[in-house]
Every structure is written in structure tokens, then in C-alpha cells.
TIDOZA-859528 format. One line per 3 residues: number of its first residue (from 0); their letters; for each residue y, x, z of N, C-alpha, C, O. Coordinates in steps of 0.05 Angstrom, whole numbers, plus 32768, in hexadecimal, padded with zeros to 4 digits. Atoms other than C-alpha are relative to their C-alpha. Last residue first. Layout:
BEGIN
NUM	A	Y,X,Z,Y,X,Z,Y,X,Z,Y,X,Z  ...
# end
This chain:
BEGIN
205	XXX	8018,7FF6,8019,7A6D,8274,7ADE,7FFE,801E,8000,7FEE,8029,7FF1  8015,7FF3,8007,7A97,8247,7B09,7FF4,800A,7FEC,7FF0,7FFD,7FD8  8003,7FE7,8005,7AD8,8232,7AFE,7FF6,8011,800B,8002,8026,8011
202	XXX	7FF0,7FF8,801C,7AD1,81EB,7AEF,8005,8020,7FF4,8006,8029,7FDD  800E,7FEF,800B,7A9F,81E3,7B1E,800F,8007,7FEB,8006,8015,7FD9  8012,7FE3,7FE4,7AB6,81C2,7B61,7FF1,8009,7FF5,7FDD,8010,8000
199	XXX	7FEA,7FE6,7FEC,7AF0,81A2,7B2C,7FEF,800E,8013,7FF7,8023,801E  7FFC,7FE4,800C,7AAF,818A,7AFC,801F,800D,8011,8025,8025,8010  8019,7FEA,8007,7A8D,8163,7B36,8009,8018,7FEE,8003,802F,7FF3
196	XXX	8003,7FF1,7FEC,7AD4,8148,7B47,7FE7,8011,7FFD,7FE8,802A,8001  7FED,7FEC,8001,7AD5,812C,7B09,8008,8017,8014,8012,802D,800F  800F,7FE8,800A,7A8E,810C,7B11,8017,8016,7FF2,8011,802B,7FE5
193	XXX	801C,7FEC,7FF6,7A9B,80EB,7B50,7FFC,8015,7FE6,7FF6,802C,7FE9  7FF0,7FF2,7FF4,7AE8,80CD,7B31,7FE8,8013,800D,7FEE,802B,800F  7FFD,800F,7FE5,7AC0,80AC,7AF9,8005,801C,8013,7FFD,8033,800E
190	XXX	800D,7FF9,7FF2,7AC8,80CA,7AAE,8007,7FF4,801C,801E,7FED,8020  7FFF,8018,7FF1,7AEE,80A2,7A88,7FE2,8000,800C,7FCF,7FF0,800D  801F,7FF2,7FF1,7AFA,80E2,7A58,800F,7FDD,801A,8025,7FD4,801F
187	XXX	7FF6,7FF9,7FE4,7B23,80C9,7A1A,7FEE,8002,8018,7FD7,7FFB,8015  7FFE,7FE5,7FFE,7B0C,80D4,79D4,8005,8002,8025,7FFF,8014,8034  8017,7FFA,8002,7AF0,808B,79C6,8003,8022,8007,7FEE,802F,8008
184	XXX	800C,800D,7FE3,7B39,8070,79E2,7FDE,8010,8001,7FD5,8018,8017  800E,8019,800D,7B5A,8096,799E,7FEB,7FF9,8024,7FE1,800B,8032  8017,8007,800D,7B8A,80C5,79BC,7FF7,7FE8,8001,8000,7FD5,800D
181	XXX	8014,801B,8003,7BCB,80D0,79DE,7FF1,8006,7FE5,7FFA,8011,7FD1  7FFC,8009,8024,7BDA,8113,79F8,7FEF,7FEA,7FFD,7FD9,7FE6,8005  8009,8015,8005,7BEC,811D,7A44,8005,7FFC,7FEC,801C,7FF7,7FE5
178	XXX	7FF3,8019,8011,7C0B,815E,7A61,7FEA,7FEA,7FF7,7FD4,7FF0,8001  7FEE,7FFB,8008,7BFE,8190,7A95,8019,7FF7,7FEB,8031,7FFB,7FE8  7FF5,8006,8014,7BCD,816F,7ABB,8010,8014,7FF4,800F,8026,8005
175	XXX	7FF2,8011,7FFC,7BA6,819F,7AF3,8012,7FF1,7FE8,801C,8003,7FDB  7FEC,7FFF,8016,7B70,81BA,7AFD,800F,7FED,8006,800B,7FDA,8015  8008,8019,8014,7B5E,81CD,7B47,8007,8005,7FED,8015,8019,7FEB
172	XXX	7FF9,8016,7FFB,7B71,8214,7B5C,7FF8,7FE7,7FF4,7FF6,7FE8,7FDB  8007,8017,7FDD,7B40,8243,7B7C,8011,7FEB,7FFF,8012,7FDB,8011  8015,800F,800A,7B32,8264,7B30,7FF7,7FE6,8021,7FE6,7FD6,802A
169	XXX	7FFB,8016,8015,7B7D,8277,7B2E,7FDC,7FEB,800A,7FDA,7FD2,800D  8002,8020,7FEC,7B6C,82A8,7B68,8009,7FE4,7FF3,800D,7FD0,8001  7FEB,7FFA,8010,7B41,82D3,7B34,800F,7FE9,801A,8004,7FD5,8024
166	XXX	7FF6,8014,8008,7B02,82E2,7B64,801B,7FF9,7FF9,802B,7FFF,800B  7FFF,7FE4,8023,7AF1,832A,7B7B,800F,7FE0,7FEF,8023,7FE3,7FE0  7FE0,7FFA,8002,7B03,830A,7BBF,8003,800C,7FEE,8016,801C,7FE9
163	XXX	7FFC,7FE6,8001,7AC4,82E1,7BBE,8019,8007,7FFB,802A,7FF7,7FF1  8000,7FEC,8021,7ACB,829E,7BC6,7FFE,8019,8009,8004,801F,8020  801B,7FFE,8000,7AC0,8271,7C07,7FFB,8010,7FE5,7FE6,8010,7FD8
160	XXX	8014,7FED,7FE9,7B02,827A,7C29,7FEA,8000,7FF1,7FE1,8016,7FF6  7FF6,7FE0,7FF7,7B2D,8272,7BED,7FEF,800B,8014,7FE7,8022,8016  800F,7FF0,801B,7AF8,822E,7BD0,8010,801F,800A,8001,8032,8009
157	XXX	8012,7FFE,7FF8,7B0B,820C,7C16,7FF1,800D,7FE6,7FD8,8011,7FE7  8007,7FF0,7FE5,7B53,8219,7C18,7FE1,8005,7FFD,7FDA,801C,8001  8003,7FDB,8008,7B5C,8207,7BCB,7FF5,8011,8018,7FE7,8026,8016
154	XXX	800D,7FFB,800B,7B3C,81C3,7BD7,7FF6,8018,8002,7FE1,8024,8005  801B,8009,7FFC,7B5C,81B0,7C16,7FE7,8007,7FF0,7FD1,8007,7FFA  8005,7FE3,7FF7,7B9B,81C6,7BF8,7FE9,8002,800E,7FE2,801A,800E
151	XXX	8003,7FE6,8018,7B8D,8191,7BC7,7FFD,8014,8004,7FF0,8024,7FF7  8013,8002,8012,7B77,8158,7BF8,8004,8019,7FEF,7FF0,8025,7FE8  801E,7FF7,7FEA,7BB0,8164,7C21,7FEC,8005,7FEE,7FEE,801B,7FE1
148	XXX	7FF8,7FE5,7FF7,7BE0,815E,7BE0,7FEB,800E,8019,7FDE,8023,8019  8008,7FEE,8015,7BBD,811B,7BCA,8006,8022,8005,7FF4,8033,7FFF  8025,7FFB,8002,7BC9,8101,7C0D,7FFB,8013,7FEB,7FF8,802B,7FEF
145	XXX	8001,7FF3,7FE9,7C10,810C,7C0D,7FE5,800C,8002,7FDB,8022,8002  7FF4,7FDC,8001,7C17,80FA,7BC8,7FFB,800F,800D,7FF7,8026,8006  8025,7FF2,800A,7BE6,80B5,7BE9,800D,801D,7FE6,7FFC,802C,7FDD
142	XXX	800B,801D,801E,7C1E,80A0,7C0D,7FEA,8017,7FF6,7FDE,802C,7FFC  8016,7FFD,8006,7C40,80C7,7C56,7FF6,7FE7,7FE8,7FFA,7FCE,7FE9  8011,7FDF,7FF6,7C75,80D9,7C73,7FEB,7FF2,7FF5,7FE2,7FE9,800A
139	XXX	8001,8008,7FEA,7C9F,8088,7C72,7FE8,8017,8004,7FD6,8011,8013  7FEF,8000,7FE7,7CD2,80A6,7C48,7FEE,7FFA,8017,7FF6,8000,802D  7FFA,7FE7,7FF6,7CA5,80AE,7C13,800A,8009,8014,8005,801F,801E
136	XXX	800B,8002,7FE9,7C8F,806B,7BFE,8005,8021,8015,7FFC,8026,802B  7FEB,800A,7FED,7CC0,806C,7BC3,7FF8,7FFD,8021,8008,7FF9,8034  8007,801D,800F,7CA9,80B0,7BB1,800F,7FEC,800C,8022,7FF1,801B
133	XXX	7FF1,8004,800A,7CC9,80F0,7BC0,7FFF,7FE0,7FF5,800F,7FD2,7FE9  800D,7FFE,801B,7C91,8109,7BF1,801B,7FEC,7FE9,801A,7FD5,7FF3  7FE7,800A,800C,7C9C,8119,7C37,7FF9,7FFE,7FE3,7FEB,8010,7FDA
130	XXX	8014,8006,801C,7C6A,813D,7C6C,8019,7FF0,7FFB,8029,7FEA,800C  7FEB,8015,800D,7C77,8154,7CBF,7FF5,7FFF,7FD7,7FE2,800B,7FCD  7FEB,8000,7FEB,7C4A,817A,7CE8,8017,7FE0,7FF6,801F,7FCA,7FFD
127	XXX	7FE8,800B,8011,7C0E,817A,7CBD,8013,7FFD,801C,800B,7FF8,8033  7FFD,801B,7FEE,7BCF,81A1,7CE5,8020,7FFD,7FEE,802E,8010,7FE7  8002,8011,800F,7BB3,81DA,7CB5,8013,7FE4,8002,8019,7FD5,7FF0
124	XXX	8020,8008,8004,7BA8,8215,7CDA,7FFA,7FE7,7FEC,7FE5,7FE4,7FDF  801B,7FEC,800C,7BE9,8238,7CC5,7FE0,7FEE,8002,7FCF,7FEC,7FF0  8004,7FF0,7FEA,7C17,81F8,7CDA,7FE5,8016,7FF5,7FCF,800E,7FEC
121	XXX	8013,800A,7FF5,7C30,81C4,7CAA,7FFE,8018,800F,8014,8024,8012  8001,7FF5,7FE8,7C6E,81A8,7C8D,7FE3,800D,8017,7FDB,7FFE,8029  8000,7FF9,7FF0,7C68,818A,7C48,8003,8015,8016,8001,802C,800D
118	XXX	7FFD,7FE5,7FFA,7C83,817B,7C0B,7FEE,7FF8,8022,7FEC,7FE0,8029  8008,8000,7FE3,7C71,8147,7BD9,8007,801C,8009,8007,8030,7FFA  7FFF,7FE3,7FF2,7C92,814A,7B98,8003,7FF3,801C,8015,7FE6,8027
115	XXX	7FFB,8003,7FE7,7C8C,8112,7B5F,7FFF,801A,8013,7FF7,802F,8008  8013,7FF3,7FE6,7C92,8129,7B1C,8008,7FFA,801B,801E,8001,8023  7FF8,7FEF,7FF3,7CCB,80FD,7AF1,7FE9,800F,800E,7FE2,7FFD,801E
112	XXX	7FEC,7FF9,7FED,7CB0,80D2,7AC3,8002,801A,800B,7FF6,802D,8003  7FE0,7FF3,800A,7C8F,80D5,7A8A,800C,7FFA,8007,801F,7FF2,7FF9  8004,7FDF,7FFC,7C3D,80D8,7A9F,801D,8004,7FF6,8022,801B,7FEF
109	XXX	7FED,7FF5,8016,7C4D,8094,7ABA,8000,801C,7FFA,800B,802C,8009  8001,8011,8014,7C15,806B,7ADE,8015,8009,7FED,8018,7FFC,7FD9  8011,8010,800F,7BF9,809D,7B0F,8005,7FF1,7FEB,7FF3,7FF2,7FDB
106	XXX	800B,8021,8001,7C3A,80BE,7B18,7FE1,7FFA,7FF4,7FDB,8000,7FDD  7FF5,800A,8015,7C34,8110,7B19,7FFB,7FDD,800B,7FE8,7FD5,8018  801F,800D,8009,7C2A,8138,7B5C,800A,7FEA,7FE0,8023,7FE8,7FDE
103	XXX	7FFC,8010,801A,7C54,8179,7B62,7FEC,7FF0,7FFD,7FD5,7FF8,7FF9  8017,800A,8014,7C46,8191,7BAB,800C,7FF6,7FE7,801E,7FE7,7FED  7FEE,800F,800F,7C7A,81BF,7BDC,7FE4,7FFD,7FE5,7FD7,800E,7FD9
100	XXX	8010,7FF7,801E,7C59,81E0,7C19,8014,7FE8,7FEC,8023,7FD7,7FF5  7FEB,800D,800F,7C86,81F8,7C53,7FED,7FFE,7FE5,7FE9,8010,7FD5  8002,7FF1,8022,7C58,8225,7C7C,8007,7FE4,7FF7,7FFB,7FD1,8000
97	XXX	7FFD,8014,800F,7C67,8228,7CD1,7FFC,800C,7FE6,7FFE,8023,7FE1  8013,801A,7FFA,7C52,824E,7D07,7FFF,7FEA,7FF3,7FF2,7FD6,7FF9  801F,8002,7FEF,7C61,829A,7D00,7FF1,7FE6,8004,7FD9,7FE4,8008
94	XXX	8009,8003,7FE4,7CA3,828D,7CDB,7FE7,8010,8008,7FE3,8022,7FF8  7FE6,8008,7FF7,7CB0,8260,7CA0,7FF7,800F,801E,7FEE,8002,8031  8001,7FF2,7FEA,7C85,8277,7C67,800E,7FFF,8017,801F,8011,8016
91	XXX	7FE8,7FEB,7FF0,7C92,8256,7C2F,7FFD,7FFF,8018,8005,7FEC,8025  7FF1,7FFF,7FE0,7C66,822C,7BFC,8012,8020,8006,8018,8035,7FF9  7FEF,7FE3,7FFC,7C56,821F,7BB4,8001,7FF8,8023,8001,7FE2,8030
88	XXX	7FF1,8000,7FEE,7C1B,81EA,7BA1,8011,8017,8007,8006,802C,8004  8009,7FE6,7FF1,7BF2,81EA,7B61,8016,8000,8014,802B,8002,8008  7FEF,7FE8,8003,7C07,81A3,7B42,7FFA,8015,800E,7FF9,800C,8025
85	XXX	7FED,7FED,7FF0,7BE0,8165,7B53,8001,8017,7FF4,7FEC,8020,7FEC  7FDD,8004,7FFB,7BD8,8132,7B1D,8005,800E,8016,801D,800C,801E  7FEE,7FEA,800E,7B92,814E,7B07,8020,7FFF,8006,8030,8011,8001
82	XXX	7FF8,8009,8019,7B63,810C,7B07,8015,8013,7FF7,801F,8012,7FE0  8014,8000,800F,7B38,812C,7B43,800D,7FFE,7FD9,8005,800A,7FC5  8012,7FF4,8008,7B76,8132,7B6C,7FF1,800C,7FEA,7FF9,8020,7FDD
79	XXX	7FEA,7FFB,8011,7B9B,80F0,7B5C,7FF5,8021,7FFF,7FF4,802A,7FE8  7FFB,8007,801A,7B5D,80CF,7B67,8018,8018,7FF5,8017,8023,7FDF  8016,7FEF,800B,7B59,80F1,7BAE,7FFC,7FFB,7FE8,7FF2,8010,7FDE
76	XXX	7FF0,7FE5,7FFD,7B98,80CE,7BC1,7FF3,8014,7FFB,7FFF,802A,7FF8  7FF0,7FFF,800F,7B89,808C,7BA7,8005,8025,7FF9,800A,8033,7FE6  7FDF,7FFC,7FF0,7B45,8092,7BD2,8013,8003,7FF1,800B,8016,7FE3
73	XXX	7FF6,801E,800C,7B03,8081,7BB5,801F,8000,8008,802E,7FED,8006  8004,7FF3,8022,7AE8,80CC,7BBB,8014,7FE1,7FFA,8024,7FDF,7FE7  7FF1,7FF6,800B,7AFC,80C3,7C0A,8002,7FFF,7FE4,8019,8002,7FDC
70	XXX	8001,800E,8018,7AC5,808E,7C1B,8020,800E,7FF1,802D,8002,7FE1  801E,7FFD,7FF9,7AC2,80AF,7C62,8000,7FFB,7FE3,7FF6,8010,7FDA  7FFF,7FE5,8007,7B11,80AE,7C5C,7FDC,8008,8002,7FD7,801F,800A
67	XXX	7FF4,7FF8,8018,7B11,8066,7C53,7FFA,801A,7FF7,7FF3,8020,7FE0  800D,8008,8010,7AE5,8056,7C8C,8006,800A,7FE3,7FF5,8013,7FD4  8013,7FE9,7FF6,7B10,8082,7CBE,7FEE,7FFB,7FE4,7FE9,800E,7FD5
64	XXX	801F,8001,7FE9,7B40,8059,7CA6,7FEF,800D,7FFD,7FE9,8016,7FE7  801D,800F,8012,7B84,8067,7C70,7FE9,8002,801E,7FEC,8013,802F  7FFA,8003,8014,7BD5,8070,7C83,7FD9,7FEF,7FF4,7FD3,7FDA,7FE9
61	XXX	8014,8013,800E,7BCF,806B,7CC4,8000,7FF3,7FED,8001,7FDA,7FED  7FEE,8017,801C,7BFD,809A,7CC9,7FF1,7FE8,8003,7FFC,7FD6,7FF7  7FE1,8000,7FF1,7BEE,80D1,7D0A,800E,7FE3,7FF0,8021,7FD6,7FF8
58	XXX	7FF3,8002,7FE8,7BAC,80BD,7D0F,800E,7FFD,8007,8014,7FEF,801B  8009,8015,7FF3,7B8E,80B0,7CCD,800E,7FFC,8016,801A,7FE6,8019  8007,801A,800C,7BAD,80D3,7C95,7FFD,7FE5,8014,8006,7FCE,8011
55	XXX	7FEE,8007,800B,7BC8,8109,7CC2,8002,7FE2,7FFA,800F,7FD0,8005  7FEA,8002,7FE9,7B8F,8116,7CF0,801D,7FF7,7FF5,802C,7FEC,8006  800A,801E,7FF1,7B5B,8106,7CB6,8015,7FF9,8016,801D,7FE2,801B
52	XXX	7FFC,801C,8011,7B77,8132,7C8A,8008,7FED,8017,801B,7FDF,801F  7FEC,8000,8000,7B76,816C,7CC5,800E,7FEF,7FE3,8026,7FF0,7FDD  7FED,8004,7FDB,7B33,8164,7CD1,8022,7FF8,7FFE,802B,7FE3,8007
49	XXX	7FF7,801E,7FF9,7B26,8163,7C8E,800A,7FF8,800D,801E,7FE9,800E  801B,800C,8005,7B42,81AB,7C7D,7FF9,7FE0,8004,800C,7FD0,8003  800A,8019,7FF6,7B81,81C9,7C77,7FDF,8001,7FFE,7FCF,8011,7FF2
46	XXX	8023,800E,7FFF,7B80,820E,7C83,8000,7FE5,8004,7FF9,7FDB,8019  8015,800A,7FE5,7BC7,821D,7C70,7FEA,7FF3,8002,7FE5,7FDE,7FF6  800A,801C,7FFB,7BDC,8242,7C33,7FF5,7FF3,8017,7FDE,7FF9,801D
43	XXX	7FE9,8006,7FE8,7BF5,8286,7C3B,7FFD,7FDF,7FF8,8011,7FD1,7FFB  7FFE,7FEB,7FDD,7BBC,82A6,7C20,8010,7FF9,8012,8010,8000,802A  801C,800F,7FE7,7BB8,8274,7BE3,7FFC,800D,801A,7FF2,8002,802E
40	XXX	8013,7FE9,7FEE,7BFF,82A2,7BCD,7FED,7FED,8003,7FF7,7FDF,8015  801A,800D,7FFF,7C1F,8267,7BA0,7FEF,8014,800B,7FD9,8013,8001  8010,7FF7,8006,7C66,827D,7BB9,7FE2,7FF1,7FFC,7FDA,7FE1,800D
37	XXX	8013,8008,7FF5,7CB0,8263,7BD1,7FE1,8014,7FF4,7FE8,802B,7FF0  8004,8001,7FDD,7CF0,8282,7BD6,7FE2,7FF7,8002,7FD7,7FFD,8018  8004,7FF0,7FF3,7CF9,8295,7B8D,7FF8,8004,8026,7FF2,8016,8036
34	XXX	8020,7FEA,8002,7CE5,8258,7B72,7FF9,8019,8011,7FE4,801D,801D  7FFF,7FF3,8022,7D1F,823D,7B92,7FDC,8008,8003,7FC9,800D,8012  8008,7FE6,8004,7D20,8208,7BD2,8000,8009,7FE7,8000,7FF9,7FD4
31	XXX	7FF5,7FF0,800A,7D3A,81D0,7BD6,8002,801C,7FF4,8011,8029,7FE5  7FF9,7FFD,8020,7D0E,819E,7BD2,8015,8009,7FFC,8021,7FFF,7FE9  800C,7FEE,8017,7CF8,81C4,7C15,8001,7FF8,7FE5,7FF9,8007,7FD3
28	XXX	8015,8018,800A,7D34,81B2,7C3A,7FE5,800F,7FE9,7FE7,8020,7FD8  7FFA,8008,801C,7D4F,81EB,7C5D,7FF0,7FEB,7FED,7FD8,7FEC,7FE9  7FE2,8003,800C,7D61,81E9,7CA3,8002,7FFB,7FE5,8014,7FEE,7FDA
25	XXX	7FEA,7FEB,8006,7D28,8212,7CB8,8018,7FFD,7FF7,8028,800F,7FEF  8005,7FF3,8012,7CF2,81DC,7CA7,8016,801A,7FF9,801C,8023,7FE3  8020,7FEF,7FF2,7CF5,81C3,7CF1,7FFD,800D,7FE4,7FEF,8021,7FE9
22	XXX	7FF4,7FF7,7FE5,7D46,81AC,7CE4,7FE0,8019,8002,7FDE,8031,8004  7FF5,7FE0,8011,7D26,8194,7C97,8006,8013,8012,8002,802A,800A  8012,7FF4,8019,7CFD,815F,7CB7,8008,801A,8008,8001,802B,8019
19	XXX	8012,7FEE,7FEF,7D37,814E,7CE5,7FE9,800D,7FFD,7FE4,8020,800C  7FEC,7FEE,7FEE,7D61,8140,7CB2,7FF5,800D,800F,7FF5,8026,800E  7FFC,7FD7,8009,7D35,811C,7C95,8006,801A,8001,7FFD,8030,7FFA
16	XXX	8018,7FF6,7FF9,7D29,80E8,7CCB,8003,8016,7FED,8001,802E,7FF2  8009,7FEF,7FE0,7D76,80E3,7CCD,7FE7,800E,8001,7FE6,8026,8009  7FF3,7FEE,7FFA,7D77,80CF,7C85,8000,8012,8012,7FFA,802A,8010
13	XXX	8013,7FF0,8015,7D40,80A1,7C81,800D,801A,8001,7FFF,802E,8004  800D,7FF6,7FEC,7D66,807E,7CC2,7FEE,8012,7FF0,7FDE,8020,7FFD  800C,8012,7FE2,7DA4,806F,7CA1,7FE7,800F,8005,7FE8,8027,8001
10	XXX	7FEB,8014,7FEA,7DAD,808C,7C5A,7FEE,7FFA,801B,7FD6,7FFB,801F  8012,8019,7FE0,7D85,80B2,7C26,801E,8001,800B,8033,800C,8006  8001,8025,800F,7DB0,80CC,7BE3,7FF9,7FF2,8019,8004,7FDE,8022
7	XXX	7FE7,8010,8003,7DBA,8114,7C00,800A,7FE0,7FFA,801F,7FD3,7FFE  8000,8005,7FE5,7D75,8125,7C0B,8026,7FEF,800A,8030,7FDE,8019  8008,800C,7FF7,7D6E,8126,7BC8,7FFF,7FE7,8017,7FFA,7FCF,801A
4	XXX	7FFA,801D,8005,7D9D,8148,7BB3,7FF7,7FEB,8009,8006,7FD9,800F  8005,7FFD,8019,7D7D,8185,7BDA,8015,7FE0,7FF4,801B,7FCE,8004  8009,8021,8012,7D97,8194,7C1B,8004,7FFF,7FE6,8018,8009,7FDB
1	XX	8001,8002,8017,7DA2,81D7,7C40,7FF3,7FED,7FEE,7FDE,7FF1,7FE3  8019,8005,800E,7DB5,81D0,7C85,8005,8002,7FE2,801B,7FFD,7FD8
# end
């Protein structure tokens, strides 16, 4: 197998479960991967959709409740979203039945640390197989990175099918941070998570 540093640090049973992860991801870990191996194609993105939130989030993890996810906009993992901390996603092709996606999400409370990096395991139609995210909750498949990453390709999937194909494919991905300049408090947008999302399902309209 091909293991990232990362993967090298775990121990005992975090270890093993990775291991086996990476076994179904072709052996190679996906924070290993190069640029060159992976791709932001949206064509080779898998159809998430809710359905296949909800089967993750709720069923396989029980990470959040049926209730919760009904009342999605209030969700850590949909904040992170709306507020820009996910990264345009790369993936890799593994196959006929698998796509290897790899997320950059940024800390909520430190824009100067490290980038966090969710990866997942998922299946052309959408359905999550396996999931992993660098954080400290990460080992146990699933935290609101995880989420936030559903939720994103969730976005792009459902603006790629419903666009025209004359359409730039930049304009199917959320925005997203790139850096953080401090200003005077009267400058800063404290806009509510409903009406940021209103301008990401119009940002690049016109």
C-alpha cells in the first residue's frame, strides 16, 4: 500500500480501520495522492444527493436526526458550506464502481492553521462507502468536514445536471474562502446562514 504520513502516525484499531479504508481505495491512500492523479472534472463526480446525505449522516453514523437534517440550513456542516470553508473537490476514478474524492475544508475558528482534508470513498450514484477526514473526530468516518463535503458535492451535482452545457463549469462551483482580511466590525458581512446561501444559488447567475 501507499500511505501518506499521515496514516503512518495512527495506531491500534484507527490504524487497522485505515488500512482497510485504503485496501478498497486501491491500496493507495487518498492523502496521498498527487495532483497529477486526481481531477476537478464535475462529470466524474458522484450524484450525491439527499437521499444519500441522509443514508450516511443518519443511518449508517448517526451522526445527526432525521429532525436535524429537515432543519439542514442550521447544521454545522452546512454553515461551513454557505460561509465558504469548503475547497472545490479533486477526485480519482477507481475502476467502474468506485470515485475517491479528496475535500479541503478550512477550521471554523482558525483561518491559520493547517487545512483540514476530508476524503471520501463513494460509488458513481452517490451512496458513501467509506469517508475520513483529518480532524480530531476523524477516525470515527464521519464529523461535520464529512458533512460539509456531502453537502458541497450535493451542490455542484445538482447545479451540473440542471445547467446548460454552454455554461462555464467554474459557475457550478460554490465560493469559496481563499483568505481572510481583518477589518473594522462595521465592514464585515453578518449576513445569516439563509441569506448566504440565497447568494451561493445566485452568485453565478446573470
Amino acid at each position: 500500500m501507499r500511505l501518506s504520513e499521515y496514516a503512518q502516525c495512527l495506531s491500534g484499531f484507527d490504524r487497522d480501520r485505515y488500512f482497510t479504508k485504503v485496501r478498497r481505495c486501491g491500496g493507495v491512500d487518498p492523502l496521498a495522492l498527487r495532483d497529477d492523479e486526481l481531477t476537478d472534472d464535475v462529470w466524474k463526480f458522484p450524484s450525491v444527493d439527499r437521499a444519500d446525505i441522509s443514508d450516511y449522516l443518519i443511518h449508517s453514523t448517526s451522526f445527526i436526526t432525521r429532525d436535524q437534517l429537515k432543519s439542514y440550513k442550521s447544521l454545522e456542516s452546512h454553515n461551513y458550506l454557505t460561509s465558504g470553508f469548503v475547497h472545490p473537490p479533486k477526485v480519482k476514478v477507481i475502476g467502474h464502481s468506485n470515485v475517491v474524492i479528496v475535500i479541503k475544508v478550512r477550521h471554523s475558528q482558525s483561518f491559520r492553521e493547517k487545512l483540514l482534508t476530508a476524503w471520501q470513498l463513494q460509488k458513481p450514484d452517490g451512496e458513501v462507502v467509506y469517508a475520513h477526514c483529518t480532524c480530531m473526530a476523524g477516525c470515527g468516518e464521519v464529523c461535520s468536514h464529512v458533512g460539509a463535503a456531502l453537502f458541497y458535492l450535493e451542490a455542484v451535482v445538482t447545479r451540473r445536471d440542471n445547467r446548460s452545457c454552454t455554461d462555464g463549469e467554474n459557475a457550478w462551483l460554490p465560493p469559496h474562502l481563499v483568505s481572510l482580511d481583518c477589518r473594522p466590525i462595521a465592514q464585515m458581512d453578518i449576513a445569516s446562514s439563509a441569506m448566504k446561501k440565497r447568494r451561493s444559488n445566485h452568485f453565478s447567475i446573470g
